[in-house]
FIZA-635457 format. One record per atom (N, C-alpha, C): residue number from 1; chain; atom name; y, z, x. Coordinates in nm, 2 decimals. Each point is the difference from the previous one (the first is absolute). Example, Ala and Ser with C-alpha at 12.3 -4.5 7.8 and 13.67 -1.06 7.14 Angstrom:
2
{n->1; chain->A; atom->N; y->-0.57; z->0.78; x->1.32}
{n->1; chain->A; atom->CA; y->0.12; z->0.00; x->-0.09}
{n->1; chain->A; atom->C; y->0.12; z->0.00; x->0.09}
{n->2; chain->A; atom->N; y->0.11; z->-0.07; x->-0.04}
{n->2; chain->A; atom->CA; y->0.11; z->0.00; x->0.09}
{n->2; chain->A; atom->C; y->0.11; z->0.08; x->-0.08}
// end
This chain:
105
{n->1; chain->A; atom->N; y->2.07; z->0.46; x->-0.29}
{n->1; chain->A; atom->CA; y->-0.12; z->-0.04; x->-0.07}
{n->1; chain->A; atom->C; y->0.01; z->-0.15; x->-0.03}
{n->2; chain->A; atom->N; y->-0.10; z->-0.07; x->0.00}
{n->2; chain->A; atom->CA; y->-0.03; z->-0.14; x->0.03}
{n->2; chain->A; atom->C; y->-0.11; z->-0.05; x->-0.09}
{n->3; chain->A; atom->N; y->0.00; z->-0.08; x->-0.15}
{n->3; chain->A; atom->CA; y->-0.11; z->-0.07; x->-0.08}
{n->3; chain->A; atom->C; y->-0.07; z->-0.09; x->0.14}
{n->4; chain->A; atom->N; y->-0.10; z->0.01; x->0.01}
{n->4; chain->A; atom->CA; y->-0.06; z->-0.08; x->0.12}
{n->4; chain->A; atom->C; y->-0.09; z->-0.12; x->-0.08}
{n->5; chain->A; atom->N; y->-0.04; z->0.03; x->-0.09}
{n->5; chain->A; atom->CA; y->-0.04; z->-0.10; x->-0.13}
{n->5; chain->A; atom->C; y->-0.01; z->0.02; x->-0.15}
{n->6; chain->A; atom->N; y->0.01; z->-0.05; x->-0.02}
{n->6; chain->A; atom->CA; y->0.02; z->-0.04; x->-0.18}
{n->6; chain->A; atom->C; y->-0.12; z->-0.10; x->-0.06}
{n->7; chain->A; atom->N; y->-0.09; z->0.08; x->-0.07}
{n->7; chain->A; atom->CA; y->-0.09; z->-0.13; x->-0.04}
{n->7; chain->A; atom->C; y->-0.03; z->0.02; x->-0.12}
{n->8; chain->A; atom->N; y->-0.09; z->-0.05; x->-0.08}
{n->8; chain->A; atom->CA; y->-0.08; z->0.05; x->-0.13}
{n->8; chain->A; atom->C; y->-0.08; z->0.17; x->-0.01}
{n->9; chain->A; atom->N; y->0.04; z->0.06; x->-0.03}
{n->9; chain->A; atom->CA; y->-0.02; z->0.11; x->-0.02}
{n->9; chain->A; atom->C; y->0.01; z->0.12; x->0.09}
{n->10; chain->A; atom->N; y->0.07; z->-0.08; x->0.11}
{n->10; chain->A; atom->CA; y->0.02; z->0.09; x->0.15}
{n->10; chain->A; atom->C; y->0.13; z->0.00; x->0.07}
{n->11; chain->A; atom->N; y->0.04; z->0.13; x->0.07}
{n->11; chain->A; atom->CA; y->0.12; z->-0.04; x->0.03}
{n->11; chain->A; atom->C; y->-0.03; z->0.17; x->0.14}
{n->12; chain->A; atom->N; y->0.01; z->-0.10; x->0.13}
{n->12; chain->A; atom->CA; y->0.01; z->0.11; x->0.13}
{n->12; chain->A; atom->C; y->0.13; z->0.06; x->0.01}
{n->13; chain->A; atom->N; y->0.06; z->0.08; x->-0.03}
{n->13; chain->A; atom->CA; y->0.09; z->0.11; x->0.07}
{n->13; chain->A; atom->C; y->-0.03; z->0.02; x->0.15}
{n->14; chain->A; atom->N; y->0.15; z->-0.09; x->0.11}
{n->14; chain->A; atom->CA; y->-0.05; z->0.05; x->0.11}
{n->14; chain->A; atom->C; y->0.09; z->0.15; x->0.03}
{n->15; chain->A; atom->N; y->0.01; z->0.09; x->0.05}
{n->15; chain->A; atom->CA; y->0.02; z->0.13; x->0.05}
{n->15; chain->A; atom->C; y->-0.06; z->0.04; x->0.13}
{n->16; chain->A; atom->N; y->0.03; z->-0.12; x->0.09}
{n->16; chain->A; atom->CA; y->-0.13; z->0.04; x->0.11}
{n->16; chain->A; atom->C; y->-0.13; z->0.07; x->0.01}
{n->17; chain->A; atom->N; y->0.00; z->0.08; x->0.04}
{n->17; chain->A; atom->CA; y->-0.14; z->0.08; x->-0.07}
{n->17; chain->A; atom->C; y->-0.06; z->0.03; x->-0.11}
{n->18; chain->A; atom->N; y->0.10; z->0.02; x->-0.03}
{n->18; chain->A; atom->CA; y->0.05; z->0.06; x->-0.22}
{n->18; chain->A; atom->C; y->0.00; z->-0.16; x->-0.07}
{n->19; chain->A; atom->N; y->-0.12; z->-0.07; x->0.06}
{n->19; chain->A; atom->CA; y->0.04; z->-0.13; x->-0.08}
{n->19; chain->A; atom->C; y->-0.13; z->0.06; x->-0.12}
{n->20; chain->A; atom->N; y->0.00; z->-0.03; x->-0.11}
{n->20; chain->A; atom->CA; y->-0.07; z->-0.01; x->-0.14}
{n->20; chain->A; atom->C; y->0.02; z->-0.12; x->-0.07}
{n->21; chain->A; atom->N; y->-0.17; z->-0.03; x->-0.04}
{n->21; chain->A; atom->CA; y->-0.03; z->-0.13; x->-0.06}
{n->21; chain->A; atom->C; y->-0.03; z->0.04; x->-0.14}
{n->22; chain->A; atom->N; y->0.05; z->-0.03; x->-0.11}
{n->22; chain->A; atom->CA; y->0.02; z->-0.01; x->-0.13}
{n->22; chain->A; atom->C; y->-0.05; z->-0.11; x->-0.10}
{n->23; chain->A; atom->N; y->-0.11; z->0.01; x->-0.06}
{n->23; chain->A; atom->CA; y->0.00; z->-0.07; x->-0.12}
{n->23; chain->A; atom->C; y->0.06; z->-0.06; x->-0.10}
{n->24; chain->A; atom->N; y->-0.05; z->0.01; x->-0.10}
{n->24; chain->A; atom->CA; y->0.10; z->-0.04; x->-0.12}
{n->24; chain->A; atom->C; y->0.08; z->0.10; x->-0.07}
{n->25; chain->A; atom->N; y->-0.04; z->0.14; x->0.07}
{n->25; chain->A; atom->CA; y->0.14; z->0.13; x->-0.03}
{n->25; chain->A; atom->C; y->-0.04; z->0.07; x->0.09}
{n->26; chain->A; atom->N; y->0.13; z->0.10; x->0.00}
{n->26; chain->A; atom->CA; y->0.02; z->0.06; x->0.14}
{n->26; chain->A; atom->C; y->-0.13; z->0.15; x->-0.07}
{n->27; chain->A; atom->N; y->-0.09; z->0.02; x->0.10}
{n->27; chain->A; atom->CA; y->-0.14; z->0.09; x->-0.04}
{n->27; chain->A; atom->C; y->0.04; z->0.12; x->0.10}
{n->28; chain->A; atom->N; y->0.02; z->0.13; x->-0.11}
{n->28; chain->A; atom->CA; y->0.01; z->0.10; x->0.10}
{n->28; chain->A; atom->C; y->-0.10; z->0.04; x->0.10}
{n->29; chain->A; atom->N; y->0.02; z->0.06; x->0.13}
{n->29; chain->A; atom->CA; y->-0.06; z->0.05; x->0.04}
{n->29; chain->A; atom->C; y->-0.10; z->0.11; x->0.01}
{n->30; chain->A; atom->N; y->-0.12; z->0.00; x->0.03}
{n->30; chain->A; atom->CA; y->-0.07; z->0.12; x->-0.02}
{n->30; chain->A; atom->C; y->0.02; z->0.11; x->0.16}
{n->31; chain->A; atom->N; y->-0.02; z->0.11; x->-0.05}
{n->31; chain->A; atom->CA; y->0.00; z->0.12; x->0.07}
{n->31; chain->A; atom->C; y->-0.15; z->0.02; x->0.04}
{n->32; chain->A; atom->N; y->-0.07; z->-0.07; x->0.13}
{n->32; chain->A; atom->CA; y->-0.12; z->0.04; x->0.03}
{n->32; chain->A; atom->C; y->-0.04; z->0.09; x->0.16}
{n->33; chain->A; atom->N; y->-0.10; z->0.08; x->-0.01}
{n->33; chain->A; atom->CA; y->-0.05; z->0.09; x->0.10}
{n->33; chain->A; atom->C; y->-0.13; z->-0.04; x->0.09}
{n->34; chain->A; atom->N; y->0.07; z->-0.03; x->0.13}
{n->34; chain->A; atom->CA; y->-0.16; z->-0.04; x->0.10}
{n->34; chain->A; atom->C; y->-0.01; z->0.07; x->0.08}
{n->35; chain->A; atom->N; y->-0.08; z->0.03; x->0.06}
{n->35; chain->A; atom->CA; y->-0.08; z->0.06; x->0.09}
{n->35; chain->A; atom->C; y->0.00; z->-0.02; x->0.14}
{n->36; chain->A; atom->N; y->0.04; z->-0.01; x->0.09}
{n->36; chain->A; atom->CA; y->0.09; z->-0.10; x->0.10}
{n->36; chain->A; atom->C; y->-0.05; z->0.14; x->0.16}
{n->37; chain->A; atom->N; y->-0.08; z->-0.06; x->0.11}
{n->37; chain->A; atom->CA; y->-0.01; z->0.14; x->0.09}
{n->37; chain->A; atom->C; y->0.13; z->-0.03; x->0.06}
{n->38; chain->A; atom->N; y->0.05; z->0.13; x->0.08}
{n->38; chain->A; atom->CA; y->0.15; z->-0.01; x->0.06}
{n->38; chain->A; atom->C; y->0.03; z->-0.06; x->0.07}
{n->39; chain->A; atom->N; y->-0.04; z->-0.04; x->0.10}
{n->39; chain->A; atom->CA; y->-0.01; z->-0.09; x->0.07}
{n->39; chain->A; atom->C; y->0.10; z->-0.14; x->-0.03}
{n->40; chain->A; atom->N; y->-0.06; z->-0.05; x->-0.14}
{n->40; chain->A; atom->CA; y->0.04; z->-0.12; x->-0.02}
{n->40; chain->A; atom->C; y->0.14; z->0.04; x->-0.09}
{n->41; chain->A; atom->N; y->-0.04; z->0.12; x->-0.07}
{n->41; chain->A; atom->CA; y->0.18; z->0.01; x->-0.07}
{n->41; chain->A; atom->C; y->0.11; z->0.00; x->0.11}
{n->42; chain->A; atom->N; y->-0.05; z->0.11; x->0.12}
{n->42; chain->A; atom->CA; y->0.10; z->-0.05; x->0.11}
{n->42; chain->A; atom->C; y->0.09; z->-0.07; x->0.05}
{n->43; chain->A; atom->N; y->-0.14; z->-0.11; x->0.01}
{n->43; chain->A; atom->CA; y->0.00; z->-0.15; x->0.05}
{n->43; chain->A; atom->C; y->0.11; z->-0.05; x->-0.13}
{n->44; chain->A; atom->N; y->-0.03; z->0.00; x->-0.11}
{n->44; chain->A; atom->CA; y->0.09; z->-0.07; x->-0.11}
{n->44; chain->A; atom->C; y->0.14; z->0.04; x->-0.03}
{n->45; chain->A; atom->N; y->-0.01; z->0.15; x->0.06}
{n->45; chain->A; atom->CA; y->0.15; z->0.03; x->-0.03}
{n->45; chain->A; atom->C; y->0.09; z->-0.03; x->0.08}
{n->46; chain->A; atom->N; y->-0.10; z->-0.02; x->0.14}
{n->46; chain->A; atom->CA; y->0.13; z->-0.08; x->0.12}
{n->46; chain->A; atom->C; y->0.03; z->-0.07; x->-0.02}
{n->47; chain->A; atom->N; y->-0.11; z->-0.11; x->-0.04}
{n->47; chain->A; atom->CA; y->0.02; z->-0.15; x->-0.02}
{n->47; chain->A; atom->C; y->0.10; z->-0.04; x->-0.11}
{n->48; chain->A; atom->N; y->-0.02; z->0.10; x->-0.09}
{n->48; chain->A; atom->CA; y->0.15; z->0.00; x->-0.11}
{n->48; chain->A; atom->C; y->0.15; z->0.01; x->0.05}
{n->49; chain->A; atom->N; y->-0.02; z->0.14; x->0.08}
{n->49; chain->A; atom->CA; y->0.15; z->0.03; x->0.02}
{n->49; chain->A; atom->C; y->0.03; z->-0.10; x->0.11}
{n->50; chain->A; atom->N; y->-0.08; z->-0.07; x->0.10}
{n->50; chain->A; atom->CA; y->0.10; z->-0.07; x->0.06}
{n->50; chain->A; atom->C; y->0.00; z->-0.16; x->-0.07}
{n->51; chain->A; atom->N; y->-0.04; z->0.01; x->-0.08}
{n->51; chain->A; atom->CA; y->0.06; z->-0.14; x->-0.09}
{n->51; chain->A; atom->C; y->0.07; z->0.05; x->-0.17}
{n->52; chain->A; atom->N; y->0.06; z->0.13; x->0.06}
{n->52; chain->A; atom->CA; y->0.07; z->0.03; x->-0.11}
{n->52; chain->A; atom->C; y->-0.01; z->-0.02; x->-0.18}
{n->53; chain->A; atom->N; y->-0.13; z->0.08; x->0.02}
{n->53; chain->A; atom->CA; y->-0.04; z->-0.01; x->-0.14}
{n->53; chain->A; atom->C; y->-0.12; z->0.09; x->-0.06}
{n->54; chain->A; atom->N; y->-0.06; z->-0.01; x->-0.12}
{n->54; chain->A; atom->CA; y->-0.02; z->0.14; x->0.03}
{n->54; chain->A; atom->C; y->-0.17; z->0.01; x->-0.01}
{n->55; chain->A; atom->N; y->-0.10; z->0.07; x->0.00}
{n->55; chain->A; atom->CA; y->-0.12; z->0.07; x->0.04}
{n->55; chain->A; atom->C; y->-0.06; z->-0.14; x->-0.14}
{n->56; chain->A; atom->N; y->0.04; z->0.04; x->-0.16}
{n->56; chain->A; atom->CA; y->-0.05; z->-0.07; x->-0.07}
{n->56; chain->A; atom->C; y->0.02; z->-0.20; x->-0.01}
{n->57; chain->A; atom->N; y->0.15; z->-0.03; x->0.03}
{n->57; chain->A; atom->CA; y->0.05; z->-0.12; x->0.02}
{n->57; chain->A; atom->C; y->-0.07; z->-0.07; x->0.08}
{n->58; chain->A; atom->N; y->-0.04; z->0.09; x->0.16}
{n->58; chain->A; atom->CA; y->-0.08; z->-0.06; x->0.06}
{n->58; chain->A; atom->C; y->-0.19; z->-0.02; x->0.00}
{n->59; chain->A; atom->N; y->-0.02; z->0.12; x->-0.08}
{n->59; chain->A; atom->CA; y->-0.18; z->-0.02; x->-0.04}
{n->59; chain->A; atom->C; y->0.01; z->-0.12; x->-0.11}
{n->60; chain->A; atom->N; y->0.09; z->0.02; x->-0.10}
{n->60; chain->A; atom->CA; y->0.00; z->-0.11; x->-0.08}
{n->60; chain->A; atom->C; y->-0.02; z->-0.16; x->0.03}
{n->61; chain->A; atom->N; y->0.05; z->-0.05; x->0.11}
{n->61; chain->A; atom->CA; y->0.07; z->-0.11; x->0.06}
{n->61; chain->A; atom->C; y->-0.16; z->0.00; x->0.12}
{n->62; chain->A; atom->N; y->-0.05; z->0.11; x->0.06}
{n->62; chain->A; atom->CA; y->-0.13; z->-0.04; x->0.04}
{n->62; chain->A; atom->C; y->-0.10; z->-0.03; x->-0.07}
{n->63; chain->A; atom->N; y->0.00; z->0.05; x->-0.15}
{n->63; chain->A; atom->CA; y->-0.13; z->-0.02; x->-0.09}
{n->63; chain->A; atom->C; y->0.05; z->-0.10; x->-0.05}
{n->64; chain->A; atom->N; y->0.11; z->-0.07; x->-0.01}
{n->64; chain->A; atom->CA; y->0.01; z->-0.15; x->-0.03}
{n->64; chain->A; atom->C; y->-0.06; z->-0.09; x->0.04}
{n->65; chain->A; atom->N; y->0.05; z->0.05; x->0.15}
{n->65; chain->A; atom->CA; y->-0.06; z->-0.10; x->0.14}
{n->65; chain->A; atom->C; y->-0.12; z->-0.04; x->-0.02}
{n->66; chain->A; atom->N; y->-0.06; z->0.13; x->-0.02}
{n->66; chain->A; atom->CA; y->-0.16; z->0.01; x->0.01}
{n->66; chain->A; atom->C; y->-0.06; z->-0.09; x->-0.12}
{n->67; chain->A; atom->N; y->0.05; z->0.02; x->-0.10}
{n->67; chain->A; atom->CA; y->-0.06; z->-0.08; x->-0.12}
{n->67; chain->A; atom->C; y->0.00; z->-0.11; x->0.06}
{n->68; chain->A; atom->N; y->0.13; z->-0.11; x->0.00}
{n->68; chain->A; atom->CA; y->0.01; z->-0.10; x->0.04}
{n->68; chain->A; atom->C; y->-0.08; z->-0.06; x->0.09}
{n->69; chain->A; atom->N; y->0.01; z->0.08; x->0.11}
{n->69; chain->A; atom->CA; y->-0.16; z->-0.02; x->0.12}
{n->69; chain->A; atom->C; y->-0.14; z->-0.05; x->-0.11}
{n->70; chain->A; atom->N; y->-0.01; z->0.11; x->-0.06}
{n->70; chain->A; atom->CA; y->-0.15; z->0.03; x->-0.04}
{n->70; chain->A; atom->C; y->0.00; z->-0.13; x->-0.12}
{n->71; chain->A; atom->N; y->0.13; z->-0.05; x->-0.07}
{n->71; chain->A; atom->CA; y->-0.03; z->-0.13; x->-0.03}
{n->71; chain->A; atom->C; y->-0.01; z->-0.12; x->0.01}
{n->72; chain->A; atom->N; y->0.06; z->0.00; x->0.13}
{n->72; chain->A; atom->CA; y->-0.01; z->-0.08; x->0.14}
{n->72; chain->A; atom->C; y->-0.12; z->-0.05; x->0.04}
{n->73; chain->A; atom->N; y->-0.08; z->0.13; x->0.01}
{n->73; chain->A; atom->CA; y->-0.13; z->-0.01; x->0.04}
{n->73; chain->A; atom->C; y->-0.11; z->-0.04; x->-0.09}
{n->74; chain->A; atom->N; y->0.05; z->0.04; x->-0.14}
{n->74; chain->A; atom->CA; y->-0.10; z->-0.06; x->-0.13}
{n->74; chain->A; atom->C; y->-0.01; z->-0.16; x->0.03}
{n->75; chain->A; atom->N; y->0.13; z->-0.03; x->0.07}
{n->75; chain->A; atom->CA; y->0.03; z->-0.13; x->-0.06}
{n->75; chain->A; atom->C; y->-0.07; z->-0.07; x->0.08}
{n->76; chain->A; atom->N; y->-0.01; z->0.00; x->0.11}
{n->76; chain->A; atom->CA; y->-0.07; z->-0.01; x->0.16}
{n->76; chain->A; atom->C; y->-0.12; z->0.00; x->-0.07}
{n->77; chain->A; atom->N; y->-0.04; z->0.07; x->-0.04}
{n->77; chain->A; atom->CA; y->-0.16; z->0.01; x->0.01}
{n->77; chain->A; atom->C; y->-0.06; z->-0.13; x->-0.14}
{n->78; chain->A; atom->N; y->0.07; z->0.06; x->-0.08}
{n->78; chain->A; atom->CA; y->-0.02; z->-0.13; x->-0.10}
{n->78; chain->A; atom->C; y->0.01; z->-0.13; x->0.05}
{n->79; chain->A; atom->N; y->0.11; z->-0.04; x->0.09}
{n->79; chain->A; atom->CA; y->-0.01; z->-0.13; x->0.03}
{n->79; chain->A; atom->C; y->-0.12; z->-0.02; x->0.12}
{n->80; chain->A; atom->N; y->-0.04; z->0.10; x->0.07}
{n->80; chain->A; atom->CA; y->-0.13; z->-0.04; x->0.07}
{n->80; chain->A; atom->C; y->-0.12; z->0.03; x->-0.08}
{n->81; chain->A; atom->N; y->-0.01; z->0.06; x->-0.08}
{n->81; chain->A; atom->CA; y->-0.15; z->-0.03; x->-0.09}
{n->81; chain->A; atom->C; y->0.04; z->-0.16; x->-0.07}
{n->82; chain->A; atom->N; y->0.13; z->-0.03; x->-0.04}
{n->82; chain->A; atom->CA; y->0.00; z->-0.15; x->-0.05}
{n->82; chain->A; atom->C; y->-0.05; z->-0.04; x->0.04}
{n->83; chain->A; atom->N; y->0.04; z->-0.05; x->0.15}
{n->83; chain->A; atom->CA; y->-0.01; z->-0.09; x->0.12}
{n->83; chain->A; atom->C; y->-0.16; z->0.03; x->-0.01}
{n->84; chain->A; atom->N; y->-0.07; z->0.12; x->-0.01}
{n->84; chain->A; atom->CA; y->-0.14; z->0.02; x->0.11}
{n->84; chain->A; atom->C; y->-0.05; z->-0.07; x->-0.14}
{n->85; chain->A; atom->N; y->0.01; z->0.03; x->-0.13}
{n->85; chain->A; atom->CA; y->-0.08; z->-0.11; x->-0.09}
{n->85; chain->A; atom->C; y->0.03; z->-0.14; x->-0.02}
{n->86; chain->A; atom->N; y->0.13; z->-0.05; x->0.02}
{n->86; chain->A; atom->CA; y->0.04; z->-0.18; x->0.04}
{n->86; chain->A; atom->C; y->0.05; z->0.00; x->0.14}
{n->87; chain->A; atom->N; y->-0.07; z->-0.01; x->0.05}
{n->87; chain->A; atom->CA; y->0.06; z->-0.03; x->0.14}
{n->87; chain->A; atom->C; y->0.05; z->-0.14; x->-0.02}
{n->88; chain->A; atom->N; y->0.12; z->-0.02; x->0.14}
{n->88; chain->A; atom->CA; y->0.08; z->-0.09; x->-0.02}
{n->88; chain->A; atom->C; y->-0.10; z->-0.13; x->0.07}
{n->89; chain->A; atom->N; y->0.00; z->-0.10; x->-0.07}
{n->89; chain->A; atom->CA; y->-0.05; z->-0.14; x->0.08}
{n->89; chain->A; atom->C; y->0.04; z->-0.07; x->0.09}
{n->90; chain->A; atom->N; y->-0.09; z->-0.05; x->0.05}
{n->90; chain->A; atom->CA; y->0.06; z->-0.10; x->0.13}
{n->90; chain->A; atom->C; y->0.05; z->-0.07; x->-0.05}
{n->91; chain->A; atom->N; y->0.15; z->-0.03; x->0.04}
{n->91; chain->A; atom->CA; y->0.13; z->-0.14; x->-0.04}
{n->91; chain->A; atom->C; y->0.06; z->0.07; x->-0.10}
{n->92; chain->A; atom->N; y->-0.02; z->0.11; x->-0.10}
{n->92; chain->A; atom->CA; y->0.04; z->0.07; x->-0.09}
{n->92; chain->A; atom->C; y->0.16; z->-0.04; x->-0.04}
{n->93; chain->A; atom->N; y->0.05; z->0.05; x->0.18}
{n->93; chain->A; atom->CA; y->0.17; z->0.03; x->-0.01}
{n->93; chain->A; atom->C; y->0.01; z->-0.09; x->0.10}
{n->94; chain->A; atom->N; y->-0.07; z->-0.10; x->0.01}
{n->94; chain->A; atom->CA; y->0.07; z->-0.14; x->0.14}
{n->94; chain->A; atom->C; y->0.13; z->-0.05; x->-0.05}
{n->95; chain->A; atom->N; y->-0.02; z->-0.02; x->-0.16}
{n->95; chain->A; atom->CA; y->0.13; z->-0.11; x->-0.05}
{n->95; chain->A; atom->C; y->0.18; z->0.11; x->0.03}
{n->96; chain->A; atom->N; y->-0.03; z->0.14; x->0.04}
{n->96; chain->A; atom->CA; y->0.07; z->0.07; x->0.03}
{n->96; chain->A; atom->C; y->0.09; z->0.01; x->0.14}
{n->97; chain->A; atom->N; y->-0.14; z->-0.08; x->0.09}
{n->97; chain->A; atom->CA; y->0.07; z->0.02; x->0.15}
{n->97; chain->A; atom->C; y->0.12; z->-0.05; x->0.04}
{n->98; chain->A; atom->N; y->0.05; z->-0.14; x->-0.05}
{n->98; chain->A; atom->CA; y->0.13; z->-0.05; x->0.07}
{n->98; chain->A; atom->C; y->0.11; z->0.13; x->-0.03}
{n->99; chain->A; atom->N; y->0.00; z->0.06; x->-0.14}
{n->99; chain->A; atom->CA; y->0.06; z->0.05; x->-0.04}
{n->99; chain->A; atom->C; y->0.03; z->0.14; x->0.09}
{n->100; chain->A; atom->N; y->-0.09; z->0.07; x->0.09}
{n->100; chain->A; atom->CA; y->-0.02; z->0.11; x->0.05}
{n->100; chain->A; atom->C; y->0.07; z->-0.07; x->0.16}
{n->101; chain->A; atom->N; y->0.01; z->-0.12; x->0.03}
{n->101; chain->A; atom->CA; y->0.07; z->-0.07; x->0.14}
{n->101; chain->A; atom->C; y->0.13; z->0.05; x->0.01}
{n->102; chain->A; atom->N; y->0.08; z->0.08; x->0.09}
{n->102; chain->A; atom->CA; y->0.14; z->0.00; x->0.04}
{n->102; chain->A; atom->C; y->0.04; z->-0.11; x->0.06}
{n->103; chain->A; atom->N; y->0.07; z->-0.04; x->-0.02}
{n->103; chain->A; atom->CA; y->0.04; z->-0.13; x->0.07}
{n->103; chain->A; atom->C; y->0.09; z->0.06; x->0.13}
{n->104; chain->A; atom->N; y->0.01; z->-0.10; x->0.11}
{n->104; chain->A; atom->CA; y->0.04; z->0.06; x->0.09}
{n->104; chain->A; atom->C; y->0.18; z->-0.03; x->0.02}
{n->105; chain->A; atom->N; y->0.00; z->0.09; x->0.06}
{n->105; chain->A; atom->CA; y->0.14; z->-0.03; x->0.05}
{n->105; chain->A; atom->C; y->0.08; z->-0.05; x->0.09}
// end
């Protein structure tokens, strides 16, 4: 087990799979029930045992994913409704270009 960060009010526990992100105290777990066709429990319990870990460690760790995605995507879209109400100007970001030049080698 590995602190992978330490910050204000957060602190990642890595456990490879079994990693858990933590607040400002450690928040027990709840015990919840879904509805899942077989198919995909199948699918999840392979995908667990061959990365050695278990049926919930690993749904856990995909609904993370997912969140993160889906705030990903908030973010995305926010910055293009910015952009579509100020669009950027001509010369806007010119005083920027040398800076964006690799120099060669």
């Amino acid at each position: 087990m590995s602190i992978l960060r330490w910050g204000p009010g957060s602190v990642t526990v890595n456990r490879g799979l079994n990693s858990y992100e933590y607040g400002d105290t450690f928040a027990a777990m709840r015990t919840v029930q879904m509805t899942l066709d077989e198919q995909l429990v199948e699918a999840v319990d392979r995908a667990a045992k061959t990365l050695g870990t278990s049926r919930s460690a690993f749904t856990r760790r995909a609904l993370q994913d997912a969140l993160r995605r889906l705030h990903q995507l908030q973010l995305e879209e926010k910055h293009r409704r910015g952009y579509a109400r100020r669009p950027v100007r001509s010369g806007e970001f010119d005083v920027w270009e040398a800076e964006q030049a690799w120099p060669e080698p």
